[in-house]
N, C-alpha and C positions, 0 to 999 in steps of 0.2 A: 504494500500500500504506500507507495512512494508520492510524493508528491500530490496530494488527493488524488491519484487516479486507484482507483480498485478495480480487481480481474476478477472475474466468475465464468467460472467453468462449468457447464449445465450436462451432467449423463442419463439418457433415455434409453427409452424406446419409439421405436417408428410410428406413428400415431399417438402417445401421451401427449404430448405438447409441449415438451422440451425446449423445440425451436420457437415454437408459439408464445412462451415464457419468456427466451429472451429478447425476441423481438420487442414484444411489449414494454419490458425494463428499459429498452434501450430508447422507444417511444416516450415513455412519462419522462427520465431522465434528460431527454434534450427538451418536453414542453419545460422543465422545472431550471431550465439552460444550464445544462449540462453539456460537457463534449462528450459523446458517444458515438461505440461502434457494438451490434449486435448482428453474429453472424451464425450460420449455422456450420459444419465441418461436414462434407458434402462427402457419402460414402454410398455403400449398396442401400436406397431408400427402401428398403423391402418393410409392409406394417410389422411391429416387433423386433425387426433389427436393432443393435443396437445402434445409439447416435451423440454426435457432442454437439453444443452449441455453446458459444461466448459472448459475456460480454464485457467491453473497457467503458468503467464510467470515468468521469475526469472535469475538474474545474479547470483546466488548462485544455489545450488544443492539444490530442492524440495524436502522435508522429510515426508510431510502428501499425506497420498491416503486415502482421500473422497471428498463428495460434496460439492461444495462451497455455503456455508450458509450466509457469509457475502462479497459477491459480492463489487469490487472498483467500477465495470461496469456491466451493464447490456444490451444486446442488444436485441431488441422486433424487431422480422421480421413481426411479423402479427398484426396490432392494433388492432383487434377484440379481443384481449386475454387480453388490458386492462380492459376490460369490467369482464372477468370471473378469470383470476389469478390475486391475488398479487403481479407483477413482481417486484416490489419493495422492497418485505420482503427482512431486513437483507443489504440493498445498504446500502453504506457507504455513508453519504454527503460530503465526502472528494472528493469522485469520480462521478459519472456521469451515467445517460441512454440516449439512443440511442433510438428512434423508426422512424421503417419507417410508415411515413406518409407525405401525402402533407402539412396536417395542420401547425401552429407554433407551439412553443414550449410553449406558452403563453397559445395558446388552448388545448392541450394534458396535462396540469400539472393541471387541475382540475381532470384528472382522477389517479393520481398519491398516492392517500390517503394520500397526506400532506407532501409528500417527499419535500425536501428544498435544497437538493443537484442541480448539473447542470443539466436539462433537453437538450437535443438536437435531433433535429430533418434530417430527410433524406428522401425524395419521390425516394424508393429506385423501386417503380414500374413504376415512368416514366421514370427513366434513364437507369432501362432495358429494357423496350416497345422498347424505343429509338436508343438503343444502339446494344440489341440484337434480337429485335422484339419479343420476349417474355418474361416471368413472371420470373424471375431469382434474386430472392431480395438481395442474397447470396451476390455476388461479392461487389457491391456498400456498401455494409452494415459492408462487413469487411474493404475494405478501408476505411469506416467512423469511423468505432472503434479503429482502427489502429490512424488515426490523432486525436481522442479527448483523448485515454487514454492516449499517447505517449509513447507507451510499445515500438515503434522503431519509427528512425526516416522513415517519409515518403514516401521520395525517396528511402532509400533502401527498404523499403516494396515494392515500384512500380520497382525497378528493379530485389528483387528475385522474385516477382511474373511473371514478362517479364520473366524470365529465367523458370519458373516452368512451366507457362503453355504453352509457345512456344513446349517446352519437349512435352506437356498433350496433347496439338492440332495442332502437326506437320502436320496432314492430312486436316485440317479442318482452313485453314489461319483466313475464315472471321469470324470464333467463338474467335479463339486469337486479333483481332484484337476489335471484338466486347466487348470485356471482358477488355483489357486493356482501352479501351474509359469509361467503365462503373467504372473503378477503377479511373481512371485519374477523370472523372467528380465528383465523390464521394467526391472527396479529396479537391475536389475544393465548393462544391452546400454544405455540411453539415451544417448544422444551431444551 
């Protein structure tokens, strides 16, 4: 986390919304005038594969274009991929991972390969079941990233997002209203 810019490094699956996550982050971050860059890491798209996406927040003007190797953050939508990637290669123990799971953070850091940095945890599939009645790990997962790296403060992430996706789902009230419950809970449940 050099010079206000913070990296996040986001691991999925093809269909969660991984890449959908950090575009987004990289959307509110520049309305909030931020320099940003949100990209995805372009590999076999197959639904399930796995996938990386990134993002560089920064109060200064961003001068590198590639991937981010040494990650301040890391966000895991799918816990199954602790099992088979390194998501941890290259975190900084200055900063922090994020996985959604129901477990603790106590029980998810044996799988960690000795990482020592901050563990935190999100059950970002019940509070979509919940919220939206389906699988949407996306939403909850960036509000969670958003309050532990504190790449902006909170509430304005929860008010440009009201403002972004009111725009997104003018037609569809109970998906806006489902999606700000699942940001709002996020922000509040993260562990």
């Amino acid at each position: 986390m050099s010079q206000g810019l913070t990296e996040i490094r986001w691991h999925g699956r093809g269909g969660q919304g991984a890449k959908t996550a950090a575009l987004l982050l990289a959307d509110v971050a520049f309305s909030v005038g931020k320099y940003i860059q949100g990209f995805p890491e372009y590999g076999p798209e197959r639904m399930g594969a796995p996938i990386t996406a990134f993002d560089r927040i920064s109060d200064k003007e961003i001068r590198v274009h590639s991937n981010i190797y040494e990650p301040d953050y890391v966000v895991v939508v799918d816990e199954t991929l602790l099992h088979s990637i390194d998501v941890t290669a290259g975190l900084s123990e200055e900063g922090g991972i994020l996985i959604n799971t129901s477990k603790t953070p106590g029980e998810v850091r044996p799988l960690l390969n000795g990482y020592k940095g901050k563990v935190y945890t999100l059950d970002a599939r019940k509070i979509s079941m919940e919220t939206l009645g389906k699988y949407f790990p996306n939403m909850p997962l960036l509000a969670g990233i958003v309050k532990v790296s504190g790449v902006m403060d909170t509430w304005v992430f929860y008010a440009e997002m009201e403002k972004s996706l009111k725009h997104k789902f003018a037609k569809k009230p109970e998906v806006f209203d489902g999606n700000m419950l699942a940001i709002r809970r996020a922000l509040e449940e993260v562990v």
